[in-house]
C-alpha positions in Angstrom: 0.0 0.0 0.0 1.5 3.3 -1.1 1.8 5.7 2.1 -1.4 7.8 1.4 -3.6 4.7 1.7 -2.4 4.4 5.4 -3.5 7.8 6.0 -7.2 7.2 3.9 -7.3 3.7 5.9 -6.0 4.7 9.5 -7.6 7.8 10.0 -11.6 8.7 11.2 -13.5 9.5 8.2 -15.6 11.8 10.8 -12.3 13.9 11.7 -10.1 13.8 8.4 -10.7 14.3 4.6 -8.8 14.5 2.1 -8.0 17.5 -0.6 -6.7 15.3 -4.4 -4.6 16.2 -7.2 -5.6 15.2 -10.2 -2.5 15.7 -12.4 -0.1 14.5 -9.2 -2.1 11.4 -8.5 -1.9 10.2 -11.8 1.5 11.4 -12.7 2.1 9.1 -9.9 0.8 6.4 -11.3 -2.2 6.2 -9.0 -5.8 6.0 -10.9 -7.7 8.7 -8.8 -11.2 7.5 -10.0 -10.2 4.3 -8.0 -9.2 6.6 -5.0 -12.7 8.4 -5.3 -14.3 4.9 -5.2 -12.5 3.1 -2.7 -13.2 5.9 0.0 -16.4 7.7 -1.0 -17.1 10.8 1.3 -13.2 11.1 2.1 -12.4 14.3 -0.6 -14.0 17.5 -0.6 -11.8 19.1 -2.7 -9.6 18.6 -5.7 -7.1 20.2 -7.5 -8.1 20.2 -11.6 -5.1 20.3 -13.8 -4.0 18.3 -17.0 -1.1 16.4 -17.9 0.7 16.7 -21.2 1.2 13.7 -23.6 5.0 14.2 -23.5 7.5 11.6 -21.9 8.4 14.1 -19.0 4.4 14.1 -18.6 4.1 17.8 -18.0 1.3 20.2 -16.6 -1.2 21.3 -19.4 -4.7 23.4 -18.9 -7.9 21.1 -18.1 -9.2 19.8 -21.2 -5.9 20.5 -22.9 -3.5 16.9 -21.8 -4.3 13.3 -21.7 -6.6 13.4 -18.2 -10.0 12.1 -19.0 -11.7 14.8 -16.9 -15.4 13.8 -18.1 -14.5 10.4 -16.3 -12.6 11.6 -13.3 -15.3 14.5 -12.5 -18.2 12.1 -12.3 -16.2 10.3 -10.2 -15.1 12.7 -7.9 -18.4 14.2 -8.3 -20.1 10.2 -7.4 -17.8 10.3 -4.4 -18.7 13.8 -2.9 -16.3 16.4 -3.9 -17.5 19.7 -3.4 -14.8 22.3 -4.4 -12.9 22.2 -7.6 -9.8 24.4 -7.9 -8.4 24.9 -11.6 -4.6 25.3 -10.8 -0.8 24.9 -13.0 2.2 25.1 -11.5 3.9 27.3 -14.0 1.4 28.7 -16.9 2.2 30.9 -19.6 -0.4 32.9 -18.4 -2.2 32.4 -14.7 -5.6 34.2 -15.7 -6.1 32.7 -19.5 -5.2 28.9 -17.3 -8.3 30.2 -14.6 -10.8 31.5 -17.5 -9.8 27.9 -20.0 -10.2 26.2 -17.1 -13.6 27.5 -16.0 -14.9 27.4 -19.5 -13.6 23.9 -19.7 -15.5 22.8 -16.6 -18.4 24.4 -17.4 -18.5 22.0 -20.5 -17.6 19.0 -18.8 -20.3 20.0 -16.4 -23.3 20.8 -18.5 -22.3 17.2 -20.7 -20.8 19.0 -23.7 
């Protein structure tokens, strides 16, 4: 069991939850719809950014990398997340990654 399971498994689901990363999670190598089903109720929040299809697997805008978002929003959204935060580490330009982002979820929301 990678270390985060012992803190989803060993701690009171009454006391502690849980804030994901999408884009870290998976560039992990952890499958954070399987996360959002093993431990329903445990994340409020996630973090909503995209990973490039290049081998160094770098940060891209929602909607503009190889995350299936449609997939892991239902999920989260199935499990209980409440708050969504578009974020990237180092964008070309922080208030064009906030409004694609938003627009982007917005889609993804409404089933376009």
């Amino acid at each position: 069991m990678v270390p985060f399971g012992v803190l989803v498994e060993e701690t009171d689901p009454s006391l502690v939850w849980f804030e994901m990363d999408l884009y870290w999670c998976s560039r992990a190598g952890q499958h954070p719809e399987e996360w959002f089903r093993r431990s329903p109720g445990r994340y409020r929040m996630v973090h909503v950014k995209d990973m490039d299809g290049t081998p160094e697997k770098g940060m891209a805008n929602p909607g503009k990398g190889i995350l299936d978002f449609p997939a892991l929003l239902k999920a989260a959204g199935d499990a209980g997340v409440q708050h969504w935060f578009v974020e990237h580490d180092t964008p070309a330009s922080p208030m064009g990654t906030a409004r694609a982002g938003y627009e982007y979820l917005r889609r993804v929301a409404a089933g376009d």
